[in-house]
VEXDREN-2710 file (C-alpha; in Angstrom, 1 decimal):
% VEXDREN-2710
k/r/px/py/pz
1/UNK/96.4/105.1/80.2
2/UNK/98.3/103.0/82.7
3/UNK/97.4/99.6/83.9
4/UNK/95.2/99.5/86.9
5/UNK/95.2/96.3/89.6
6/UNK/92.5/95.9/91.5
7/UNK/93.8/94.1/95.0
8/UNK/91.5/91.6/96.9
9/UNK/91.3/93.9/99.8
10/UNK/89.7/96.6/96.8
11/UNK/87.4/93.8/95.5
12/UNK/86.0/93.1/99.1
13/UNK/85.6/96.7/99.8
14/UNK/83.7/97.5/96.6
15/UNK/81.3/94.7/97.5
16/UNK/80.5/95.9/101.1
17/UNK/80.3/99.7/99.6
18/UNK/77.3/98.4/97.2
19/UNK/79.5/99.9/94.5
20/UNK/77.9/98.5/90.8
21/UNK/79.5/97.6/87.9
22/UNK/79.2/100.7/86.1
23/UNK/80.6/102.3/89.2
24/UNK/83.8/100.0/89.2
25/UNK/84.1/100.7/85.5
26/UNK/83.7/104.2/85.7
27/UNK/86.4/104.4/88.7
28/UNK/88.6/102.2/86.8
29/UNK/88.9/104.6/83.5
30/UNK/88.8/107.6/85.6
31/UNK/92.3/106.2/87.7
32/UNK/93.7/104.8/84.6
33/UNK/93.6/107.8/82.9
34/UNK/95.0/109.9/85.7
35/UNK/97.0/107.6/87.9
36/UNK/98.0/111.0/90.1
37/UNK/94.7/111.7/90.2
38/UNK/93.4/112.8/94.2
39/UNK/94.1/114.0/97.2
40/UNK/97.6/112.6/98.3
41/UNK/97.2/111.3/101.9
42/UNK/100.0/112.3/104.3
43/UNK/101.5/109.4/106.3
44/UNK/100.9/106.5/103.8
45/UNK/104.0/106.5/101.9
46/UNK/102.4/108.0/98.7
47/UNK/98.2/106.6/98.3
48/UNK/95.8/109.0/97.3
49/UNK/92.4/109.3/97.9
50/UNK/90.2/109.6/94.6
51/UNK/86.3/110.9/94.9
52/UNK/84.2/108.6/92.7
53/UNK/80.7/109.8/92.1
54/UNK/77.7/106.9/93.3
55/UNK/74.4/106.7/92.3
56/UNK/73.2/110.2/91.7
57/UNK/74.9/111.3/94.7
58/UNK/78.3/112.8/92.7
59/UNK/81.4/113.0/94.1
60/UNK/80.6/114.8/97.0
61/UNK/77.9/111.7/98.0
62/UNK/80.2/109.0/96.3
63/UNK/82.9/106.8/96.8
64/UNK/86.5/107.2/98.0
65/UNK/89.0/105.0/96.7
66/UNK/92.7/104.7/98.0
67/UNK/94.8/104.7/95.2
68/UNK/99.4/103.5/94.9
69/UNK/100.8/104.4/91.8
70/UNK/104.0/102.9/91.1
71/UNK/106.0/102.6/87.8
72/UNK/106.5/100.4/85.6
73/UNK/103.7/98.5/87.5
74/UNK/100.8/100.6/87.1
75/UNK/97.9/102.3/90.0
76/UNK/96.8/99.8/92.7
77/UNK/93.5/100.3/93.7
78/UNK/93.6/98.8/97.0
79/UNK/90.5/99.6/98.7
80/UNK/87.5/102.0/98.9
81/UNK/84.8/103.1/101.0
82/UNK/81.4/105.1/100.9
83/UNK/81.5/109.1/101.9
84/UNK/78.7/108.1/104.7
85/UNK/80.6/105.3/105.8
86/UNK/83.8/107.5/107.0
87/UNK/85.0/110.7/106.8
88/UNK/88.9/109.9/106.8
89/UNK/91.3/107.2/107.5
90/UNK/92.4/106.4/111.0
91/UNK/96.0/106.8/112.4
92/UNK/96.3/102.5/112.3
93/UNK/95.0/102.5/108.4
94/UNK/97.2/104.5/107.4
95/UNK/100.1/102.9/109.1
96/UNK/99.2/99.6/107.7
97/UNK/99.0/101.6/103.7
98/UNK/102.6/103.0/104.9
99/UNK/103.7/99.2/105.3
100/UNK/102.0/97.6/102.4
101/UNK/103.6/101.1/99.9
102/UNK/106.8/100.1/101.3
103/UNK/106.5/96.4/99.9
104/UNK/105.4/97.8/96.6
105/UNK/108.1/99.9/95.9
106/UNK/109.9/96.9/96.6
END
């Protein structure tokens, strides 16, 4: 299992998204257990996007979280947003996930 950090930006995000506790929890163990987990996104410097089953809605009808992995540090879950909310990143987001990767890996 590898250390997950949960960003401000994430916290924020989750509390818009209506995501519950359980719901955090669950996305939290799921990540931990698989930092590589997800689809890697092109153009970001190396996040992924990981489907999180919501409320009865599964994975399909869930959440997507944006996940950095980067060792020794562990996964940085740095934000997340509901599957009816968006469809994808935009061209901007993921210039700004390219910027904040490179300070990371810093």
């Amino acid at each position: 299992m590898e250390t997950v950090i949960e960003t401000r930006a994430f916290d924020r995000a989750a509390r818009d998204a209506g995501m519950t506790d359980a719901e955090r929890t669950s996305a939290i163990l799921t990540i931990a257990a698989d930092p590589e987990a997800g689809d890697l996104i092109v153009g970001t410097g190396g996040c992924r996007k990981v489907r999180i089953a919501g409320r009865g809605h599964g994975k399909s009808g869930g959440y997507r979280v944006i996940t950095f992995y980067t060792c020794p540090e562990g996964v940085y879950l740095l934000t997340v947003f509901g599957k009816g909310e968006k469809a994808s990143l935009t061209g901007a987001e993921k210039n700004a996930l390219a910027r904040l990767t490179t300070a990371l890996k810093r």
